[in-house]
C-alpha positions as a Markdown table, in Angstrom:
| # | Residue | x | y | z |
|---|---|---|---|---|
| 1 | Unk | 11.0 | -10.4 | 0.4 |
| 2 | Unk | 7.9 | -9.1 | 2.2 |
| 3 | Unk | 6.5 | -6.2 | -0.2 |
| 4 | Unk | 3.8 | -3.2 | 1.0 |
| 5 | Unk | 1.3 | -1.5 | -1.2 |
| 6 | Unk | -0.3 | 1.4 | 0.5 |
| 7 | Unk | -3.6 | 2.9 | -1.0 |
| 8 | Unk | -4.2 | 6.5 | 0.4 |
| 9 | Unk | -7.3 | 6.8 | -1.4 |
| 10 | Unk | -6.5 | 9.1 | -3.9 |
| 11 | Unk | -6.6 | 7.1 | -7.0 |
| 12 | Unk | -10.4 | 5.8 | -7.4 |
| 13 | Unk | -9.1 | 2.6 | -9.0 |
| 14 | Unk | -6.3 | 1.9 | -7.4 |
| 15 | Unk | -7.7 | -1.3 | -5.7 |
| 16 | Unk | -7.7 | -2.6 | -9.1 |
| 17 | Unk | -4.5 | -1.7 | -10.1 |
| 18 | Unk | -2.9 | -2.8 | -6.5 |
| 19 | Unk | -4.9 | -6.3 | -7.2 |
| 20 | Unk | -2.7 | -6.8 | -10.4 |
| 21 | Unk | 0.6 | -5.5 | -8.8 |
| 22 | Unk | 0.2 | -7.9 | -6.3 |
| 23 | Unk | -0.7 | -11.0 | -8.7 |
| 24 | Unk | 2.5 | -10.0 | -10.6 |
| 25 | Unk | 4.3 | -9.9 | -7.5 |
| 26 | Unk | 4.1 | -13.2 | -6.4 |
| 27 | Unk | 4.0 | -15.0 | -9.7 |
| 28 | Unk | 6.3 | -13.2 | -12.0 |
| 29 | Unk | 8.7 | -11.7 | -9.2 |
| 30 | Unk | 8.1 | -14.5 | -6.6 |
| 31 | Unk | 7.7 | -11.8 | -3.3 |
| 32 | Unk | 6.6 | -14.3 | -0.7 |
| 33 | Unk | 4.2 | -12.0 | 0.6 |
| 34 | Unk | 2.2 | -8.8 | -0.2 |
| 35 | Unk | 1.0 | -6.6 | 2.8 |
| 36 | Unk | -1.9 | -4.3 | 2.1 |
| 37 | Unk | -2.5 | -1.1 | 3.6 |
| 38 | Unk | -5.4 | 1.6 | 3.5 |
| 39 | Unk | -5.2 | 4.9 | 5.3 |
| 40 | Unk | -4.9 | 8.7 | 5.2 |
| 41 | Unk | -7.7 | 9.6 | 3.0 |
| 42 | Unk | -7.5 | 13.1 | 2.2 |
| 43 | Unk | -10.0 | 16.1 | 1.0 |
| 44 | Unk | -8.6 | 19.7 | 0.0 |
| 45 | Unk | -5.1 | 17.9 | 1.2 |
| 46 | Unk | -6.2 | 17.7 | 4.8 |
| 47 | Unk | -4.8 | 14.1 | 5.4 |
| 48 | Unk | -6.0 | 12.1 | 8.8 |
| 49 | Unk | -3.2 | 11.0 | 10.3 |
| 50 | Unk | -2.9 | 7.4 | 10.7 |
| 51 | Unk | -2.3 | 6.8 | 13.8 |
| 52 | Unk | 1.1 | 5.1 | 15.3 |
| 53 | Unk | 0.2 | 1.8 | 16.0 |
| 54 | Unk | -1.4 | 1.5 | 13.0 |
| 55 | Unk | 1.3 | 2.3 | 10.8 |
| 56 | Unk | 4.0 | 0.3 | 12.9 |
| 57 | Unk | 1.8 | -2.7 | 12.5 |
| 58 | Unk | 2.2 | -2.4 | 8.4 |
| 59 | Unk | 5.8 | -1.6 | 8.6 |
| 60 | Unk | 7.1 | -4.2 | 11.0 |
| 61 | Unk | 5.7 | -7.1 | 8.3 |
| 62 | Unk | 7.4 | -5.5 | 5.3 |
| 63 | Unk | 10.4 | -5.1 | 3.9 |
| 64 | Unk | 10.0 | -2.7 | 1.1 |
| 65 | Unk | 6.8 | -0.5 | 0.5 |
| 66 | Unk | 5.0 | 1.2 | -2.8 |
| 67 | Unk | 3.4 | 4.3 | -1.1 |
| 68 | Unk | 2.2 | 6.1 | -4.4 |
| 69 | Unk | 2.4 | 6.5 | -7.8 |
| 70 | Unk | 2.1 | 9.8 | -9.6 |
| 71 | Unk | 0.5 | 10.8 | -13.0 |
């Protein structure tokens, strides 16, 4: 299983976090690879589109994706 973590920017520390999902991934789940994404960063929600090829690059090497957590 190829998992994606994608980090819109809206959580400060969510490199952190991402860098312990990951680590727990591959050692306590045993995904054979984690993809890492960055993009849309967004200010009074106006998000910047990411563009096509962009995104089609990150979803071609995955199979599954965490796109966002909520609080």
């Amino acid at each position: 299983m190829r998992v994606g973590i994608w980090d819109n920017f809206l959580w400060a520390n969510f490199g952190r976090f991402a860098d312990r999902l990951e680590e727990l991934l591959r050692t306590d789940i045993g995904v054979a690879r984690v993809v890492r994404f960055a993009g849309a960063e967004t200010t009074s929600n106006n998000w910047n589109r990411i563009s096509d090829t962009d995104w089609n690059a990150f979803v071609t090497q995955i199979d599954t994706a965490i796109v966002g957590l909520g609080a």
